[in-house]
TIKEZA-355247 format. One record per residue: x negated, y, z of N, C-alpha, C, CB in turn. Coordinates in steps of 0.05 Angstrom, whole numbers, plus 5000, padded with zeros to 4 digits. Glycine has a CB too. Example, Ala and Ser with C-alpha at 12.3 -4.5 7.8 and 13.67 -1.06 7.14 Angstrom:
<nodes>
473648865156475449105156473649345156477449115181/474349555142472749795143474250015157471849885114/
</nodes>
This chain:
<nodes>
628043448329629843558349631443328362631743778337/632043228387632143138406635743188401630043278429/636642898386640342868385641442918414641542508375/644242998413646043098439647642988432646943368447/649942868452651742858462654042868437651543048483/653843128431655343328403655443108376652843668392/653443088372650842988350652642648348646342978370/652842448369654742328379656042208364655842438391/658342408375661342378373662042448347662942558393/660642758335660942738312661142498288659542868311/657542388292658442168276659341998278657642098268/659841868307663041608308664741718303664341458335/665342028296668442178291669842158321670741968264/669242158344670642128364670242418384669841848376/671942358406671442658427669142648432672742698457/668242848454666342858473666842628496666143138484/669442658505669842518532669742208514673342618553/670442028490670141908488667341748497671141958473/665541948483662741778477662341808508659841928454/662541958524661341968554662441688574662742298570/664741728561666141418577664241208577668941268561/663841088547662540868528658940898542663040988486/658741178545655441148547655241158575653341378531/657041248600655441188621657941018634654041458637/658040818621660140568641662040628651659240438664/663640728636666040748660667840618639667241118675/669740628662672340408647673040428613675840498664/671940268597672940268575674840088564671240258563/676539938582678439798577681339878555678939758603/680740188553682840288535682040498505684640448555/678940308510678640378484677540178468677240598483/678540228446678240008422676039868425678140108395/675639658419673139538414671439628391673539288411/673339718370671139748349669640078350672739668317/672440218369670340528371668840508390671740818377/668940288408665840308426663740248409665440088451/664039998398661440028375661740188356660739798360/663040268348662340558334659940788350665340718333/661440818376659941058390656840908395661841168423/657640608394654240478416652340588383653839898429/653040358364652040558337651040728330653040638328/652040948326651441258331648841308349654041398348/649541228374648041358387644941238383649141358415/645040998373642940798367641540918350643640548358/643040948321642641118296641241328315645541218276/642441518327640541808330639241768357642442128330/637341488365635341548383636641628409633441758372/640141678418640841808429640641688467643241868413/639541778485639441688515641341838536636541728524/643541758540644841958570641642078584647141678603/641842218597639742308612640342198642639342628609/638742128657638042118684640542218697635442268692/639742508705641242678719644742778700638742968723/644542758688646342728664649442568677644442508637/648142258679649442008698650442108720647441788710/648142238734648242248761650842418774645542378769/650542648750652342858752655342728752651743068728/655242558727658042478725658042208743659042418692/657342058748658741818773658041868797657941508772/656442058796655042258829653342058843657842378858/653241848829650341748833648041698822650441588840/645241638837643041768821641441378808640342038851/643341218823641440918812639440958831640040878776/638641118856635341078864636641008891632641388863/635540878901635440808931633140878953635640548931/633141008975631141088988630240799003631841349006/626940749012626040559032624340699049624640319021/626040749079624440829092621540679112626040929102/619840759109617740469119617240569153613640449097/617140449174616340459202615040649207615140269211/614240839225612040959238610440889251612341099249/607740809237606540709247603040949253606940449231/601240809266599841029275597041079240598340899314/597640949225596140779203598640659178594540469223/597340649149599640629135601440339130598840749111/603640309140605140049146604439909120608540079151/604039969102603539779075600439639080603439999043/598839749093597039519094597339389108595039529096/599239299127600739079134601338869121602639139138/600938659118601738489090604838309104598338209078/605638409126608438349130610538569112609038369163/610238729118610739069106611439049074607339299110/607839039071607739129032608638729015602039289017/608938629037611738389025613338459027612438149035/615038589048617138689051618638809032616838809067/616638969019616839269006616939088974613439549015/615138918968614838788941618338648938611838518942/617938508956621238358950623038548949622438158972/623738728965625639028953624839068924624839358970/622939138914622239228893622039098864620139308899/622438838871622838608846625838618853620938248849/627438538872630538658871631238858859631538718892/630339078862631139338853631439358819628939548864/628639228814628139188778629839048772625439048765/630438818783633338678766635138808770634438408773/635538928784637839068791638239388779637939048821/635639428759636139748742635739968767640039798724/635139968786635240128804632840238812636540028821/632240548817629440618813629040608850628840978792/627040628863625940678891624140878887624540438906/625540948920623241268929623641238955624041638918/621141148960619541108993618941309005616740958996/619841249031619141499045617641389069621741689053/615541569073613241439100614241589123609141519095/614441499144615041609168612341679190617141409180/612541869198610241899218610741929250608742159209/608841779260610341819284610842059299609341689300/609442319299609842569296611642639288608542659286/613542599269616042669261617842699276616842539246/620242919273622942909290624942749276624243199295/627842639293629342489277630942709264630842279291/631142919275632743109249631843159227633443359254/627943239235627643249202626643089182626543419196/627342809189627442589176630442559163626642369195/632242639173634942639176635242739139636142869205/634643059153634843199130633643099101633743409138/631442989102629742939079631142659067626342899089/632842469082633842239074636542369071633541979093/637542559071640642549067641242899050642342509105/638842899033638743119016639743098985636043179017/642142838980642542778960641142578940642742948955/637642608941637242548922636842068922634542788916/638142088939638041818938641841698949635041718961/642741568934644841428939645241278970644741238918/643241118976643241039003640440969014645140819007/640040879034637140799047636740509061636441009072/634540339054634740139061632340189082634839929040/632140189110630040189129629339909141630740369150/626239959142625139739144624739819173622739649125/623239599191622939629219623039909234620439509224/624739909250624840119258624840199296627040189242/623240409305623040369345625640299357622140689364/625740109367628140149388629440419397627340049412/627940639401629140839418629140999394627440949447/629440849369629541099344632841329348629840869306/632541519345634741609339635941819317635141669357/633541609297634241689261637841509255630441479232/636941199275639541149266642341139277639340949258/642241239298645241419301645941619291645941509322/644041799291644841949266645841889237643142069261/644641789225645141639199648541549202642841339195/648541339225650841219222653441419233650540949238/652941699243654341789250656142049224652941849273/653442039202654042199183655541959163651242379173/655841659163657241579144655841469126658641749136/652841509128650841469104651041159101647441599109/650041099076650140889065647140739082650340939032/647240649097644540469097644340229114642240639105/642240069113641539769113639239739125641239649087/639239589158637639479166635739269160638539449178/633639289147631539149135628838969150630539339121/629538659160627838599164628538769202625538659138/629838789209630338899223633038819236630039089215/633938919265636238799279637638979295635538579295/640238989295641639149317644439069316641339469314/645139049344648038959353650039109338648539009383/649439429338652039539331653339499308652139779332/655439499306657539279284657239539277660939079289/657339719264657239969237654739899217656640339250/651939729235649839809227649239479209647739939255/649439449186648839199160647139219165649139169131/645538999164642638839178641738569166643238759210/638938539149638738269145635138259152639938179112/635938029162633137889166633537679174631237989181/630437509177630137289172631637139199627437239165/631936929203632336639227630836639250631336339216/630936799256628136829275627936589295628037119295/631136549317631436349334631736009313634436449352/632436079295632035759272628735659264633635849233/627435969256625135919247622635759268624336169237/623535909285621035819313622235549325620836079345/624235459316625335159331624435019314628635079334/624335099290624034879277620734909271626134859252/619335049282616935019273615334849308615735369260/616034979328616034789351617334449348617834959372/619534439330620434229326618433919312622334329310/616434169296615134009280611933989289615534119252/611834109309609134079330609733859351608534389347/612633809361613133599371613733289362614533679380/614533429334613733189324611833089313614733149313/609733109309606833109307604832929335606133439306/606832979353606032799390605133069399602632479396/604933389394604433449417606433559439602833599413/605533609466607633529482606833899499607133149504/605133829506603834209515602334419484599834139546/604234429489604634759459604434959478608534849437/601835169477601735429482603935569456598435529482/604435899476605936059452604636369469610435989450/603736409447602336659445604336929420598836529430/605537069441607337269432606337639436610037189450/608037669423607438069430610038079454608438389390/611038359458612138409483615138379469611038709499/616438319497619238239488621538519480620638039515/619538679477620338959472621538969443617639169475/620238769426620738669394623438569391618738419383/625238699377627138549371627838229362627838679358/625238169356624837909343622737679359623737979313/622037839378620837619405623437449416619437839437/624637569434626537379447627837179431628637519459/629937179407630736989391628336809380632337119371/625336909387622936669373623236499406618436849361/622536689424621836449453624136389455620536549486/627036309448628936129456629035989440631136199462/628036029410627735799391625935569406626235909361/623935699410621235549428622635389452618635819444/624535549464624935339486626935109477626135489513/628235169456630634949452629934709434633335089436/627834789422626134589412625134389431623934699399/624734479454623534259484625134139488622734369514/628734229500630934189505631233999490632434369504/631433999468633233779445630933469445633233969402/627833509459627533299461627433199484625933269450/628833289506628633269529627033279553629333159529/626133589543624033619558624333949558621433469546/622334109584622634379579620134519569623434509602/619534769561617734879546616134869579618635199526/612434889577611734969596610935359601609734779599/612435369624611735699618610335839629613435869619/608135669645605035739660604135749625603135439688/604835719593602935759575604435879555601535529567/606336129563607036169550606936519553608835999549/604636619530602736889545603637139525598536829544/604537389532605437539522603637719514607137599533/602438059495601938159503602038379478600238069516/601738679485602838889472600538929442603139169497/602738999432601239089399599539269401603039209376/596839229383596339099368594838859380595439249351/594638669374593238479383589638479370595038219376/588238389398586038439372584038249393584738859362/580838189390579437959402580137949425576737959401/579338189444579838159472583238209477577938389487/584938219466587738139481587837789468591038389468/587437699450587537389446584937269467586937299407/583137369475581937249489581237159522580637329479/583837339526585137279554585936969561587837459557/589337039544590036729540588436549532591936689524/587136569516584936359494583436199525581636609466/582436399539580336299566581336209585578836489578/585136269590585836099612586935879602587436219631/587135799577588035589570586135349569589035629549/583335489567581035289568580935169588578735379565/580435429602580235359636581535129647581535589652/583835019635585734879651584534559646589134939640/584734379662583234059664585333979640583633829702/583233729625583433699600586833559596580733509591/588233439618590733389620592933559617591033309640/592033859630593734029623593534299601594234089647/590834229592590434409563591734419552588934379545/593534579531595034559512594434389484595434789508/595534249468593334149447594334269424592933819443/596334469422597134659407598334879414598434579394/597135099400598635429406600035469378595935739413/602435599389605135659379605035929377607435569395/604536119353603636459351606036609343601136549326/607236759349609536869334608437049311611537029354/606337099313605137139278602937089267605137379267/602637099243599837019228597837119243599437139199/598537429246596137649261594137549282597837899277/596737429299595937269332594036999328599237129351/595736799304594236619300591836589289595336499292/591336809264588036849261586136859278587237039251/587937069298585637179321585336909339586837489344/588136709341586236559359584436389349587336419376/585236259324584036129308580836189313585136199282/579336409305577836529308576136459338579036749302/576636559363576636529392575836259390579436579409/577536059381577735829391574635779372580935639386/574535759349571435649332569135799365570535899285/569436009357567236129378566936019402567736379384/568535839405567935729444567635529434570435729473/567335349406566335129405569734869400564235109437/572135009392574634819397574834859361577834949423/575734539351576034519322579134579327575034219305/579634729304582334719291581934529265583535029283/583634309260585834259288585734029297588934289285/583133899293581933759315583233679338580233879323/581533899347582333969388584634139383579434199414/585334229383587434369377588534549361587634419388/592534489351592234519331593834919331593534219314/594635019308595135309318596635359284591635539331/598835439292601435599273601635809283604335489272/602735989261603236289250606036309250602136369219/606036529236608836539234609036849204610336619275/610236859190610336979168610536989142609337049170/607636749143606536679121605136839102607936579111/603337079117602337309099600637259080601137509113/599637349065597837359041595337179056596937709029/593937249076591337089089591736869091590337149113/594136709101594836459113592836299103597536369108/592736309070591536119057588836199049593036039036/587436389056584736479052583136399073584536749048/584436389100582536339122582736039126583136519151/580135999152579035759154579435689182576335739145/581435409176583035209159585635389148584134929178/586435379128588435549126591435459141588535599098/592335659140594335689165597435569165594535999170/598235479184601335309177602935509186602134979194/604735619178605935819181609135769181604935969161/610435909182613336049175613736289157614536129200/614436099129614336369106616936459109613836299072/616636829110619636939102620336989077620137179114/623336929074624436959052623737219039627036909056/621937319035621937599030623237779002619237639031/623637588984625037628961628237558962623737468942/628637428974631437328979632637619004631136918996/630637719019631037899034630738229028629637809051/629438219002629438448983632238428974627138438959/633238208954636038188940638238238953636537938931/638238118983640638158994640438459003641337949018/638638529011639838809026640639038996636538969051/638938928980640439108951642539018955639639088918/643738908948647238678945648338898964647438228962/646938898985648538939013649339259010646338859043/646839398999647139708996649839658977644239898980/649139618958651039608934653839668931650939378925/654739398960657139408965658439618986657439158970/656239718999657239889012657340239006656039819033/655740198983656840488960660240348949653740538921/660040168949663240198932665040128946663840038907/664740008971666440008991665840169015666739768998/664440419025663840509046666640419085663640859030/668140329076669240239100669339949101671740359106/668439809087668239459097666839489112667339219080/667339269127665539189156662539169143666638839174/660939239164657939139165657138879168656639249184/655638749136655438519141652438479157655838389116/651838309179649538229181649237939178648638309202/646637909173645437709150643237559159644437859126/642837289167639937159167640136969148638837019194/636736969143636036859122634636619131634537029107/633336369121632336179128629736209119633735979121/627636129136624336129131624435819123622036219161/621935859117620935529105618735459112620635469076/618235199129615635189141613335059120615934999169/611035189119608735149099606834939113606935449093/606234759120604334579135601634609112605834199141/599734699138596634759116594234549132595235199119/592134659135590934519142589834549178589334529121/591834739181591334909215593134699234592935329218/594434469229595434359244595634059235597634499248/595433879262595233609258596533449286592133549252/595933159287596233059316594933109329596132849321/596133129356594133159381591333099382594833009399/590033069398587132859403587232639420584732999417/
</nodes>
């Protein structure tokens, strides 16, 4: 038979409210040292566990944190930006005793009854990962008070705590290091500036030109809407050829892995070595970087350092719900592989 609570106290000889103090953390500063180990004892002796909901009941929180993942048309975890995303939350969480319960979003969904399903109690707060611009899951959220954390994700409004990576640091300094290498015409092959994280990459890109006194060229600098796939990389890929061998680019600049495979790819097929003839960076640093051929120079995100903080970040804002909203960048680290070299 399965010891209680009762069972306890009895044998430390103490209350009920004693042992409850001792077993689910709360201030024991005014009780003896030796009847806490007494009660820890006891409960050891009889196999004894607070229960789950037990906790929950008494500090009214449950230890679980919700992660809401993007709507996407297909499941965001085979993303390997994403199910990194999601891994570094999830090795945070374990150090941190804290259980996760993901929630998939569909794009079909309404924001109310998403609303409802995230703010039904059974999770303390919500850490959301990328989320639409025109979402309006999160005014709501922020209008009910809820505890939650922009993930990997960005927004002006000072209520809304936010961490992710350097985006305008990461792309300078990875243009930084293509210029320093001698090349001088860097293509940059982007998605639409619709991304919260496009614009702060193309001003990284341009200030990197600036600082060597020079400007980005922006007859090569080619945009185009998600998903990217042969024939949208093979637009740009063909007018870049096109151009007399003076004004070719002798490196493309990708704002992600995704872009840079695909051109990577394009370019073998028309006969151009990477990185030879030219050389070509990512940006992410996803799981492939280093599987494909040449493998890929990238921009790794902190993705664990970006799991930890936004726990930290929840954390503090269950026990302080009116401190300011902190937002947060993190620093990438550039990986040099075998996808980039000097000019020709």
């Amino acid at each position: 038979m399965q010891s209680s609570i009762r069972d306890v106290a009895a044998r430390a000889g103490v209350s009920l409210a004693t042992v409850s103090r001792v077993l689910n953390s709360k201030s024991t500063a005014q009780i003896a040292p030796t009847t806490r180990e007494r009660v820890e004892r006891a409960a050891a002796e009889l196999s004894y566990h607070p229960s789950a909901v037990a906790r929950a009941l008494v500090r009214q929180q449950s230890d679980t944190f919700g992660v809401l993942l993007p709507p996407t048309p297909t499941s965001p975890l085979r993303h390997p930006h994403f199910s990194a995303l999601l891994d570094g939350v999830l090795e945070a969480a374990t150090e941190s005793e804290m259980d996760v319960m993901v929630f998939t979003a569909h794009p079909s969904g309404t924001d109310q009854a998403y609303l409802a399903k995230l703010t039904d109690g059974r999770c303390d707060g919500l850490l959301m990962f990328f989320q639409p611009p025109d979402s309006g899951l999160i005014p709501m959220l922020l209008e009910r008070n809820a505890p939650c954390i922009l993930v990997g994700d960005w927004r002006e409004d000072p209520r809304l705590p936010c961490v992710d990576v350097e985006n305008f640091e990461a792309m300078r300094q990875m243009t930084q290091y293509l210029l320093g290498l001698g090349h001088r015409r860097i293509a940059l092959l982007s998605s639409e500036k619709q991304f919260y994280y496009i614009p702060p990459r193309l001003a990284g890109f341009r200030q990197a030109f600036l600082e060597h006194g020079a400007a980005a060229e922006e007859s090569l600098i080619f945009t185009g809407a998600l998903p990217w796939d042969a024939m949208t990389v093979a637009g740009p890929v063909n007018a870049m050829l096109a151009l007399p061998a003076e004004k070719r680019p002798t490196a493309v600049c990708c704002t992600s892995d995704d872009i840079a495979s695909l051109v990577t790819t394009t370019l073998h097929q028309r006969g151009v070595r990477v990185p030879e003839d030219m050389s070509v960076t990512g940006f992410n640093d996803d799981a492939f970087a280093i599987r494909q051929h040449p493998t890929l120079t990238s921009m790794r995100q902190p993705y664990e350092a970006i799991g930890a903080s936004a726990i930290a970040m929840l954390q503090e804002r269950l026990r302080d719900p009116s401190a300011p909203a902190k937002k947060l960048e993190l620093p990438a680290e550039l990986i040099v592989r075998g996808s980039t070299g000097p000019p020709p």
